[in-house]
VOZA-712966 format. One record per residue (C-alpha): x, y, z; residue number from 1. Coordinates in Angstrom, 2 decimals. Layout:
BEGIN
{east: X north: Y up: Z k: NUM}
...
***
This chain:
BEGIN
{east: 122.51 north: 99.86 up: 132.51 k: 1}
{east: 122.31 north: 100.68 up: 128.77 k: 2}
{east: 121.94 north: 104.12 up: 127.36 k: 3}
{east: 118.53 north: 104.50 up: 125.57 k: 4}
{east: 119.16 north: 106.53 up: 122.19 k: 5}
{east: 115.46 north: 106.76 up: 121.35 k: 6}
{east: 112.18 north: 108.25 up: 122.76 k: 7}
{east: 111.06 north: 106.13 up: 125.50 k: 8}
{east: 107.46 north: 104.80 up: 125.73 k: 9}
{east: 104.96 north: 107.66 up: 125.95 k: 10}
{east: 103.05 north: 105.35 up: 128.84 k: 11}
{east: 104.39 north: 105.12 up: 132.18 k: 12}
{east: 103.42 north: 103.88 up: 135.10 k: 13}
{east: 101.70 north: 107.04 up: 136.70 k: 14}
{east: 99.64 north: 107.31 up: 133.43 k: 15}
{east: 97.68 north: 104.29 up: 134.00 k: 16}
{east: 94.10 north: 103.92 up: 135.66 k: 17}
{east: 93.88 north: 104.29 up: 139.16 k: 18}
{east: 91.20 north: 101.84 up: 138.70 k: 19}
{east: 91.42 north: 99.75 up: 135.87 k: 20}
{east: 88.80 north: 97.62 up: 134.67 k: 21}
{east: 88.57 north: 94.79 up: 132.18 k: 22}
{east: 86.63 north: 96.96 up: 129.78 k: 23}
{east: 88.53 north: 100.50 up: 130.36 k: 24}
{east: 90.04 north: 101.54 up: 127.64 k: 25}
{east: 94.24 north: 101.64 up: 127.44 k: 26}
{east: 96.37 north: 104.04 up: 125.54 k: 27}
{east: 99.40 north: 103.37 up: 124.32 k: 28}
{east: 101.28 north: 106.45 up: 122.62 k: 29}
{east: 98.36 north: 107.47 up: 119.81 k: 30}
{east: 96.76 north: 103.94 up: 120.27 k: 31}
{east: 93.13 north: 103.55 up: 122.75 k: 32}
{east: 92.84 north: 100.24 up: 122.78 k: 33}
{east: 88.91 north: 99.97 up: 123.45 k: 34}
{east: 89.04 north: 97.13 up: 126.70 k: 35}
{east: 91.76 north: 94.95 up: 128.08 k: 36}
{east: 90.82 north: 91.92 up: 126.41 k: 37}
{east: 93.18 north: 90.67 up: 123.69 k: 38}
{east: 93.61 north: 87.89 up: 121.05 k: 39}
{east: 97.12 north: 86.13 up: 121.61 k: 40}
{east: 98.61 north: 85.06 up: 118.48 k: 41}
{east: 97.75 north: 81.40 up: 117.46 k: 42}
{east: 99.49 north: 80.00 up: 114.16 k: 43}
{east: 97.06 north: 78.22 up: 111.93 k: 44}
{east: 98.91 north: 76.22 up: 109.79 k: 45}
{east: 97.33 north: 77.51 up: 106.61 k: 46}
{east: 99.26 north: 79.91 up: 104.34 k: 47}
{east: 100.47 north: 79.08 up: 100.79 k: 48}
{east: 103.86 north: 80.79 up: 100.77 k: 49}
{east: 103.67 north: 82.67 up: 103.43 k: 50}
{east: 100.47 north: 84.59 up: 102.05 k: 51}
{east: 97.58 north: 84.53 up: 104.27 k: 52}
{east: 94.19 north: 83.88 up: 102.76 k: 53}
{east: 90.19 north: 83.74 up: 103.74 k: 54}
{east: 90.96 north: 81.51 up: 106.67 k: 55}
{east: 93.37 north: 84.10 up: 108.63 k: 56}
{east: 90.35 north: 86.99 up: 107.67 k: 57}
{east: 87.53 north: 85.33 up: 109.24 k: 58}
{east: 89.75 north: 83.57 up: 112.34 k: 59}
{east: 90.76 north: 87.47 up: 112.95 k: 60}
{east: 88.09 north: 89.08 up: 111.68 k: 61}
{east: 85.84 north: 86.89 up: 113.90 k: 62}
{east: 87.71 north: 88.17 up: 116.94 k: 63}
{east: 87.43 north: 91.32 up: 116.28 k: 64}
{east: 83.56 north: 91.37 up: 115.74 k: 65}
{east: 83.59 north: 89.45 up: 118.97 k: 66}
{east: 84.81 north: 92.39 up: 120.71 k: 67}
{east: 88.60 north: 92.11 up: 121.56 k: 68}
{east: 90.56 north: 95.23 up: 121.97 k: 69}
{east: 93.48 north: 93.85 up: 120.46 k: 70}
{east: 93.69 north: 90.84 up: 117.47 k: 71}
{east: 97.68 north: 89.88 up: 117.27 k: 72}
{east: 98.48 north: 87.87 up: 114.33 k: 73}
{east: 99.76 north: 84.50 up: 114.24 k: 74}
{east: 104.00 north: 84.46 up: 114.63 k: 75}
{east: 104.66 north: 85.94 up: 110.75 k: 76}
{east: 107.87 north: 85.05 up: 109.78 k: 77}
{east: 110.73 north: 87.95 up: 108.80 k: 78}
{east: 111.91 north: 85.47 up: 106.59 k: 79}
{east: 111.14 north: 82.12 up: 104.29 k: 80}
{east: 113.51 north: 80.03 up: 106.36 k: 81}
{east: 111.96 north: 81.51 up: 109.57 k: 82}
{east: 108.88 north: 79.91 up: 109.79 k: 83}
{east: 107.94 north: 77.63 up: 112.66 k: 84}
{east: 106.23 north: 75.68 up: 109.53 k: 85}
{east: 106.25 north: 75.79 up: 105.53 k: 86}
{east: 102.32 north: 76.45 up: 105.93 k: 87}
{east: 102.93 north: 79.59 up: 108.53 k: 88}
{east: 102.40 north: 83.12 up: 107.52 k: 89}
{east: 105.24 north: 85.45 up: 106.11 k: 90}
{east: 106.05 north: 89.21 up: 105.88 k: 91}
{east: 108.98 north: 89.04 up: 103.77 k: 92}
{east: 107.60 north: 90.66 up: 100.60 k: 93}
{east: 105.40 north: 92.88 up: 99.20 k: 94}
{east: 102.60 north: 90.49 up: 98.11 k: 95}
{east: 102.34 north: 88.98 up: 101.76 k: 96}
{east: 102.22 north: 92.66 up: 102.97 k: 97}
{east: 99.36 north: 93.18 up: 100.29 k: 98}
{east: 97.75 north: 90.27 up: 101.34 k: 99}
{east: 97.91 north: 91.09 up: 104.93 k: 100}
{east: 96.01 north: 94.41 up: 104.13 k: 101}
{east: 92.94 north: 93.59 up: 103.71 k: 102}
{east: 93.02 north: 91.71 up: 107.09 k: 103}
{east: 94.35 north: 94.41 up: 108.71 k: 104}
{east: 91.87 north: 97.08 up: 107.45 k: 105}
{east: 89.02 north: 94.68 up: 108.79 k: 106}
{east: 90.08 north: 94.21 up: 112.20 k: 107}
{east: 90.40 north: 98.42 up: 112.49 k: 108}
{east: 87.02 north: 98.66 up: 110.73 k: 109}
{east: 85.34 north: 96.90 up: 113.60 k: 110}
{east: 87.22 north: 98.81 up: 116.45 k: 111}
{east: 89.72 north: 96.66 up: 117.35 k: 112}
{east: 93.55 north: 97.35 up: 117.06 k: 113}
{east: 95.63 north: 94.63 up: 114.64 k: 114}
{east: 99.00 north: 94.05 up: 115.68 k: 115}
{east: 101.63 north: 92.00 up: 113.71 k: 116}
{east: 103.79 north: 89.74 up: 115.07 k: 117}
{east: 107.18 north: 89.81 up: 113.54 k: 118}
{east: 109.28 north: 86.39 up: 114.45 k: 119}
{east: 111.81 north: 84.49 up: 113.59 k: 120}
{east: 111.94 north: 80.07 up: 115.04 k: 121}
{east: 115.40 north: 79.76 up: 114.67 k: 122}
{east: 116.28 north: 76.49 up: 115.77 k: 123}
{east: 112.91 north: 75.57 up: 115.68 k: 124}
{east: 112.00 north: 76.18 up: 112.33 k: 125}
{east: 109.93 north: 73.84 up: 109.93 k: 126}
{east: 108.18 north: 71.71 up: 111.66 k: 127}
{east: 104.96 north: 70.07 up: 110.48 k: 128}
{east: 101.30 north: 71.21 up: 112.01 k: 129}
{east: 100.08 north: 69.90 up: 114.82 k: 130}
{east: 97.91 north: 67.74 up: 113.12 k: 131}
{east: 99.80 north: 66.20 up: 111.37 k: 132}
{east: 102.48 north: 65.21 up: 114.51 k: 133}
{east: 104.19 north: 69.02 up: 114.93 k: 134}
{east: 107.38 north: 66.87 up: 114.76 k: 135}
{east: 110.77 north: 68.50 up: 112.49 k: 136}
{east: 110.63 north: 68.15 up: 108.72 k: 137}
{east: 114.45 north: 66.94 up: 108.45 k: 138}
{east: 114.19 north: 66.88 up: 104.66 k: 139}
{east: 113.37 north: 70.80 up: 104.10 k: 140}
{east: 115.97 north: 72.60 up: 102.06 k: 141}
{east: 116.17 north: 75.13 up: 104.54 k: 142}
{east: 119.31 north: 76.99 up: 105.83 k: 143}
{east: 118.56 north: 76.61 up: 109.82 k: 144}
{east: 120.46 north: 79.10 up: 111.73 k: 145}
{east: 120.60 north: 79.52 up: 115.51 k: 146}
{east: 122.86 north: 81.14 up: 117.69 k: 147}
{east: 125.12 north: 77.84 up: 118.74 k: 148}
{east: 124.96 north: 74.58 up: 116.73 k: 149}
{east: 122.70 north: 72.65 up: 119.47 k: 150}
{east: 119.85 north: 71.61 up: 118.38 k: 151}
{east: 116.62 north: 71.78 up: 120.18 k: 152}
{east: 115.67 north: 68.68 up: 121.42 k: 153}
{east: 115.57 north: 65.15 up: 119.95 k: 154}
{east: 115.04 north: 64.61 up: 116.20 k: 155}
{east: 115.54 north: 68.46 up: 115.40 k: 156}
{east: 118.10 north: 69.74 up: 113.15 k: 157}
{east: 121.62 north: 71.41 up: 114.66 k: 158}
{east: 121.21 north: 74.64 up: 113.57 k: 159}
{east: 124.56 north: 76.25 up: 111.61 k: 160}
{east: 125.83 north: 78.90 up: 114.28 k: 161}
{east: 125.12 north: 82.57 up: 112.84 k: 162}
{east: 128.08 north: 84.44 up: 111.71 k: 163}
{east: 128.02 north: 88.15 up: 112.19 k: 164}
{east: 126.82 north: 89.11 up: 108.59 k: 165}
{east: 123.85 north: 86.72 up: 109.15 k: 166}
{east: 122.83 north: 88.49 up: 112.72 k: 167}
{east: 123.13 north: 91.90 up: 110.55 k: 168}
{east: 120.71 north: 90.47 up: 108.21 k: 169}
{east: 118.38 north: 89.49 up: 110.43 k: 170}
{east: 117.93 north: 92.79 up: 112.22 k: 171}
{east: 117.82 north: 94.59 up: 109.07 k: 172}
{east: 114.49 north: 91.58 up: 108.14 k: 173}
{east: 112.88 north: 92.70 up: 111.08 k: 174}
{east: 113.16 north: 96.16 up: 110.22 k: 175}
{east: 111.87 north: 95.35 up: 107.05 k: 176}
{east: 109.34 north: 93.58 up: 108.25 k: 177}
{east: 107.84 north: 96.56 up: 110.14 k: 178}
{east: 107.89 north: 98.79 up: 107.44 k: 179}
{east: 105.56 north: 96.28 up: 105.37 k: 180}
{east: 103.75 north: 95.80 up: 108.33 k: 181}
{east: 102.87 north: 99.53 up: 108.42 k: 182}
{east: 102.03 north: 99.83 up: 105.25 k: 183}
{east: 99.46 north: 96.79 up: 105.43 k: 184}
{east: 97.68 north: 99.00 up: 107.90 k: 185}
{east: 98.75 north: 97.24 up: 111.82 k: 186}
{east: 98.60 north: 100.10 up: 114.49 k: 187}
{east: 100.98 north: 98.29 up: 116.77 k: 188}
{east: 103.96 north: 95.53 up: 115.64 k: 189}
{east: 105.22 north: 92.73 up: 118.35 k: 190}
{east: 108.50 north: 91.46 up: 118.37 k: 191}
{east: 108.58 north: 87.58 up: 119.17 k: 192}
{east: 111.80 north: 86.97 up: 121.68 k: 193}
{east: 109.81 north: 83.93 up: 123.36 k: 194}
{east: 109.01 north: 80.29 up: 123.37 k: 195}
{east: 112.58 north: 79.30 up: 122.40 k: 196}
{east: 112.48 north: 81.39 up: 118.73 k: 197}
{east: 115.46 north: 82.71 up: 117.68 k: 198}
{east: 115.51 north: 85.91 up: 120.01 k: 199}
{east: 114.83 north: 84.03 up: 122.71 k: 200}
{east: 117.35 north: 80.95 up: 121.98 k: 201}
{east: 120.13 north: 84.21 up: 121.79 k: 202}
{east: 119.29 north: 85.18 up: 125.06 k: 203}
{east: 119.23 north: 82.06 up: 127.29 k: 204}
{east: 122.76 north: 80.78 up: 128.47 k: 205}
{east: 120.79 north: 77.31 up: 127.69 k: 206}
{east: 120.95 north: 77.64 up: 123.87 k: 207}
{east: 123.70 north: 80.83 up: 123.63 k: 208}
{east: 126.96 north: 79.47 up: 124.08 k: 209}
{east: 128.96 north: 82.05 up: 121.88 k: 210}
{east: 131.83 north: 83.63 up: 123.26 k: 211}
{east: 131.76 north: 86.86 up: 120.84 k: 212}
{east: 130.02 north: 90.09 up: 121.36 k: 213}
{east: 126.98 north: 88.62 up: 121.17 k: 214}
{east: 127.21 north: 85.33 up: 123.84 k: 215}
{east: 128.44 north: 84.84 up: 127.29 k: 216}
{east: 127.04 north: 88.05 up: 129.73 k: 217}
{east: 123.49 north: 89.38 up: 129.87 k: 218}
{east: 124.49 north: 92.35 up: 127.96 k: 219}
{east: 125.84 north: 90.28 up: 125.37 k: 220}
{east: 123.38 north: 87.54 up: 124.73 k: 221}
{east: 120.74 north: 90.33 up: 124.80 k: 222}
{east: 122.17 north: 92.57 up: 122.21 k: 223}
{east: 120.88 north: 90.91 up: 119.64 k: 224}
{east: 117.30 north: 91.39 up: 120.86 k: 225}
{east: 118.32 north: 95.24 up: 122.02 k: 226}
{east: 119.54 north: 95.86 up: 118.17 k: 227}
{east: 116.40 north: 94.37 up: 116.77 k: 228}
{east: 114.02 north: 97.20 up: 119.25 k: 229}
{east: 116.22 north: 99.14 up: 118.04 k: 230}
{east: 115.68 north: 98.86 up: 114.60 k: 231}
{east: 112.28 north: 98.35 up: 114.40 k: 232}
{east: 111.97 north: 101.61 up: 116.24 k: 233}
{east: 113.36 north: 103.54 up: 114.34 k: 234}
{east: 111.14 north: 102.12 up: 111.24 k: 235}
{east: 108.33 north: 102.35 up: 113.34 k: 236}
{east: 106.16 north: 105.70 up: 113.52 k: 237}
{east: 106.61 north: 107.63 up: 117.40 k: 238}
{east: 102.78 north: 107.52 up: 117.31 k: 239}
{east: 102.34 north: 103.71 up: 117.11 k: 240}
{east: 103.08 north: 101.29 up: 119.81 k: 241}
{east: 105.77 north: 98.43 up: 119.93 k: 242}
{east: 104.92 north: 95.22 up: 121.92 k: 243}
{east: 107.84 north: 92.51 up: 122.99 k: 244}
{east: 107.19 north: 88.86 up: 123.93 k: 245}
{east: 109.25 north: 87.26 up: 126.19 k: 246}
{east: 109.37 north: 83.98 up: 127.89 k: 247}
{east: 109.77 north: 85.22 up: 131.45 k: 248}
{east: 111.94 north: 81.82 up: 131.97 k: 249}
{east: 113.45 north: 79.00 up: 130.48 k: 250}
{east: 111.84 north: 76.70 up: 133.92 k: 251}
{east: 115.01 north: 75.02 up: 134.22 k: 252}
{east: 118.45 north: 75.53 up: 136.13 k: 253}
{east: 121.05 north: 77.83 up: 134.80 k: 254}
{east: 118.40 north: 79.29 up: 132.24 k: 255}
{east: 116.75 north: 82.17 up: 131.27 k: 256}
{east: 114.88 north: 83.55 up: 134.88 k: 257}
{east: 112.19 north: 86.04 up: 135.60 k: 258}
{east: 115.29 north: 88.40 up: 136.65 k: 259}
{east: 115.99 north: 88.52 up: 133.15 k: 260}
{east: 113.19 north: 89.25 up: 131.87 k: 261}
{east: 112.92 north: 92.32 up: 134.56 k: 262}
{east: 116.09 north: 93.77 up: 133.25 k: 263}
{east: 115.25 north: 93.02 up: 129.45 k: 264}
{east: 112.01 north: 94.36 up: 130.11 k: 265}
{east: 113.04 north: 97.73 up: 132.08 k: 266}
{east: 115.58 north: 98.35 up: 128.91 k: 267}
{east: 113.24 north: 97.47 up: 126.38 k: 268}
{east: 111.17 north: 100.20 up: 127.85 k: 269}
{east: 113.69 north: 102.73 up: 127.67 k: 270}
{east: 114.48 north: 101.48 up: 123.27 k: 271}
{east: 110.84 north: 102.37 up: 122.74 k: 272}
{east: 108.81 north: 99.41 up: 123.66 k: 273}
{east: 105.66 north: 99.99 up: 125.25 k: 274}
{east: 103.87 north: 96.63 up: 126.31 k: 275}
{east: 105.49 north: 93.41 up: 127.17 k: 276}
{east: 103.31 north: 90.41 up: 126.74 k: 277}
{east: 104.29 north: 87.58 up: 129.27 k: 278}
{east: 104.86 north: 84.12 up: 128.49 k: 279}
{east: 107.30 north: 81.44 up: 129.55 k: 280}
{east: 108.95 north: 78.37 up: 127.95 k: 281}
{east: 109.89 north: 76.86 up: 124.47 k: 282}
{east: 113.19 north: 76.85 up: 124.40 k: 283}
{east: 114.21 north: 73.69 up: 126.40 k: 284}
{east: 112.49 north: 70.80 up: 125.27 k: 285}
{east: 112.22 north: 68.92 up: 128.35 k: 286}
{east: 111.20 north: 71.53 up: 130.65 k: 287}
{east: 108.80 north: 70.85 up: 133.41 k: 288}
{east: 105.91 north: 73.29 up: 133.25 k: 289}
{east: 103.77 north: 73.51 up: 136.18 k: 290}
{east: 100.60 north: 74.41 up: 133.59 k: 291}
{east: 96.81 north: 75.83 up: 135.64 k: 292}
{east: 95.18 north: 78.46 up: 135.34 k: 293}
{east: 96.34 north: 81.63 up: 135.45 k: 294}
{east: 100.15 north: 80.11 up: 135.96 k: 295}
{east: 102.09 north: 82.58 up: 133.83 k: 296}
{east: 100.10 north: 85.88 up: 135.59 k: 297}
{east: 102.95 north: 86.58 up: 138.44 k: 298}
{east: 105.17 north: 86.85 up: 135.70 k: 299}
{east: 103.67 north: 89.31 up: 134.14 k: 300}
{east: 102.35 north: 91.08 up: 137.75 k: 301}
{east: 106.37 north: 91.14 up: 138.54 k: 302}
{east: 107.79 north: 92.69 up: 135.34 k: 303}
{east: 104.79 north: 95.93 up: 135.25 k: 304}
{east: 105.81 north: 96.55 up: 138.99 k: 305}
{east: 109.82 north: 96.19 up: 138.76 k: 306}
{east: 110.61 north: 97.04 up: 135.55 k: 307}
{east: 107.30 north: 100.06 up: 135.33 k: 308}
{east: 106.17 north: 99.06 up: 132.31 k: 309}
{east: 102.15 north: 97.76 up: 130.68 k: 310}
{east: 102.48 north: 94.24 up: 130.74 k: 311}
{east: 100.00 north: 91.50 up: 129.24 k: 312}
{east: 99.50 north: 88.26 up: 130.73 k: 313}
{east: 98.49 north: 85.00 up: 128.98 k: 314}
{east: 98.22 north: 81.50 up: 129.81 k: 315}
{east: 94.81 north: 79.37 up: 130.64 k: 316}
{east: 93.15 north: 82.79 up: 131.40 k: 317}
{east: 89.21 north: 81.52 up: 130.51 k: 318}
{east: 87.25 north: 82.66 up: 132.84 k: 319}
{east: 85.84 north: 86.74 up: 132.92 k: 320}
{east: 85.97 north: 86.86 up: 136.72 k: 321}
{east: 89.54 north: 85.60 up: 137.06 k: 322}
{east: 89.84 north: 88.04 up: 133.88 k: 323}
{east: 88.57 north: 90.98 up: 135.72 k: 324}
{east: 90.33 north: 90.22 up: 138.67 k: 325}
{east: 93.76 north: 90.10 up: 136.87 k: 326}
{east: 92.92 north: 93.68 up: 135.37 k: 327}
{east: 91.16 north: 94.98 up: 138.63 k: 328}
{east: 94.38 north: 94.21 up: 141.01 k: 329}
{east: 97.16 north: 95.90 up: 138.55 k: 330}
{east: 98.98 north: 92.25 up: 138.07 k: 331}
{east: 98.62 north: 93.08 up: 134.79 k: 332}
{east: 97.20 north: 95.80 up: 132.02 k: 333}
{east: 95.80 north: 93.46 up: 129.48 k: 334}
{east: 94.64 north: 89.89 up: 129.16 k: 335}
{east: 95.43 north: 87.46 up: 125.95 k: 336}
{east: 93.46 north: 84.97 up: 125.22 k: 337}
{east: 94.41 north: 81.91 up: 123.33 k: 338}
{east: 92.88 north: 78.84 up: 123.66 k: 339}
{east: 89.60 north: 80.02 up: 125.27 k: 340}
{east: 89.28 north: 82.64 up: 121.78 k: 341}
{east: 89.49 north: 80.06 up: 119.80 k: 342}
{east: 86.53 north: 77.99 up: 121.96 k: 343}
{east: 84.49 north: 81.30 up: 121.66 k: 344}
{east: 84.97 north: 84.53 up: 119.59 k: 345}
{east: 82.68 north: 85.98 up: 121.63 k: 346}
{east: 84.04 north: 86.02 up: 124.66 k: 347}
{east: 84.10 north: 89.87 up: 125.18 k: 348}
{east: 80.53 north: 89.78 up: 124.84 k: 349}
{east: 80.15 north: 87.07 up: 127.42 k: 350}
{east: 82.50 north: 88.40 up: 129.62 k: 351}
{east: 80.26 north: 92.34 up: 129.45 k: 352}
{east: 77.44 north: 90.85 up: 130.24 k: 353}
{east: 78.65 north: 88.45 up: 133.52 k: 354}
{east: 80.37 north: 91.33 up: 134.82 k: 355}
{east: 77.37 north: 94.39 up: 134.07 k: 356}
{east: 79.52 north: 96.39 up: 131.68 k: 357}
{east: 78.13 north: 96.41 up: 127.75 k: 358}
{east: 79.85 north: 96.32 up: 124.52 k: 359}
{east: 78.86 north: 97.45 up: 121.04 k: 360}
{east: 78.27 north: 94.95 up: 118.64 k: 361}
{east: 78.50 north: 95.74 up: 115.03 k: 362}
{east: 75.33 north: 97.23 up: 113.56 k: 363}
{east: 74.97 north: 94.20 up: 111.64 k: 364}
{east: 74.72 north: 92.29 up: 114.77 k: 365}
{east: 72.42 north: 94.69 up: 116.77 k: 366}
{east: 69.71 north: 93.25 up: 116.61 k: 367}
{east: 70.96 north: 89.69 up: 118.26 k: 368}
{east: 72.82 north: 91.40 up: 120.89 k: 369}
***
């Protein structure tokens, strides 16, 4: 379909387990990943500036003593008008970057793999935390750009359609954004194309209704996403793995299907990417999610087989036996928690010991575990 012009992902299908296990380890290019068991990325609501502080290092750091294989950090914005919220994390700069670093060098330092998220909401930037209603803050000074001028839902800003020198721009942040992402120390970046953020809200026909070279076909509304891989590729070292999120669909008519995120997958693969984490939704308001446990895992199960790629799956995953059977039946390579991490950093731990396999703990912790 597309022509790939750089090294495709040094993982393929036939290189995986024959029998996987929750706590196998997983390679990815240079990258061992020590189990399956991942933390998804949560924001918290609680940078100054986009600089994260002592809350991010012991939520992350936390996880990683606990004994995931992967920590991803909360979406970090490519840019200040990018955040989902003024209090969200940033990579923009060189202080944020130096910030970040110490984080980073923790999570390695207790054998787990840190991985940045690199996003940009879009439509769906500044908003207000959860806690304090999540709703749009229509008074920010803020330049909100978006593919179309439809805004997300009720309440929410109509975003000023991008021109071509501000889609340039943003592929060049991205690309940016890696490069300070490297040198704060992640082994692995993840580009955010789901839950209705701005790579996302170019690829659905729901939000994209541009009729230039970047709206209208699959090929077109996905370029923009394509060019980002692309870029951050090329940034990236061979050596270290790239991770995409996608929202495998939109859950309405006439949206963004799991087709889509097949194809976009089985490409992505070919740019360079080498894990695709599995998610759905965000991008129409008023979708109707049928939300239980394990909902989102077909997805995910659907794009490793078709599209021969690792995947990740996510969504109300809590329990180590549905865990382990998620892992142990190849619908998936790795498991992110969200919700359930934040109810237990430990979880890893708990999981080793209901299903006989053992983890290390830290040497401080020895002597409790």
């Amino acid at each position: 379909m597309f022509q790939a012009s750089l090294t495709a992902s040094m993982c393929t299908m036939s290189e995986f387990p024959s029998e996987p296990n929750l706590f196998s380890p997983l390679t990815l290019r240079q990258v061992t990943i020590r189990n399956r068991i991942g933390v998804s990325p949560m924001c918290m609501y609680s940078a100054q500036v986009g600089i994260p502080n002592a809350w991010h290092m012991v939520h992350l750091g936390s996880r990683a003593v606990g004994g995931a294989g992967v920590v991803v950090a909360e979406a970090t914005s490519v840019s200040p008008e990018g955040r989902i919220s003024p209090a969200d994390t940033g990579i923009w700069n060189d202080e944020q970057a130096e910030a970040w670093s110490g984080i980073a060098a923790f999570i390695s330092e207790q054998g787990a793999v840190p991985v940045m998220q690199l996003a940009h909401a879009g439509r769906k930037a500044g908003t207000s935390a959860p806690w304090k209603g999540g709703g749009p803050l229509t008074d920010l000074d803020w330049d909100l750009i978006g593919p179309s001028p439809v805004a997300f839902g009720d309440g929410f800003r109509v975003p000023r359609e991008m021109d071509l020198e501000d889609i340039q721009r943003i592929i060049a942040m991205f690309a940016d954004a890696a490069k300070r992402s490297l040198q704060a120390g992640f082994k692995a970046v993840e580009v955010h194309a789901a839950h209705g953020y701005l790579l996302h809200q170019f690829c659905s026909p729901r939000s994209n209704l541009r009729t230039d070279a970047f709206g209208g076909s699959f090929e077109k509304r996905t370029r923009l996403i394509r060019e980002v891989i692309v870029a951050v590729r090329r940034v990236w070292p061979k050596e270290l793995p790239i991770f995409l999120r996608v929202s495998a669909t939109d859950w309405v008519d006439d949206g963004w299907t799991i087709e889509d995120s097949v194809a976009i997958s089985a490409i992505a693969r070919e740019l360079g990417v080498d894990l695709i984490d599995v998610s759905s939704g965000g991008n129409i308001a008023a979708a109707q999610i049928p939300v239980g446990p394990g909902y989102q895992v077909p997805f995910a199960e659907r794009v490793r087989k078709e599209a021969g790629i690792p995947t990740a799956a996510v969504g109300l995953i809590t329990d180590p036996l549905q865990a382990a059977e998620i892992i142990g039946m190849g619908k998936a390579d790795m498991v992110l928690l969200a919700r359930e991490s934040l109810r237990d950093p430990y979880w890893p731990r708990r999981a080793a010991s209901i299903l006989g396999s053992k983890i290390e703990a830290p040497k401080q912790y020895q002597r409790g575990w």
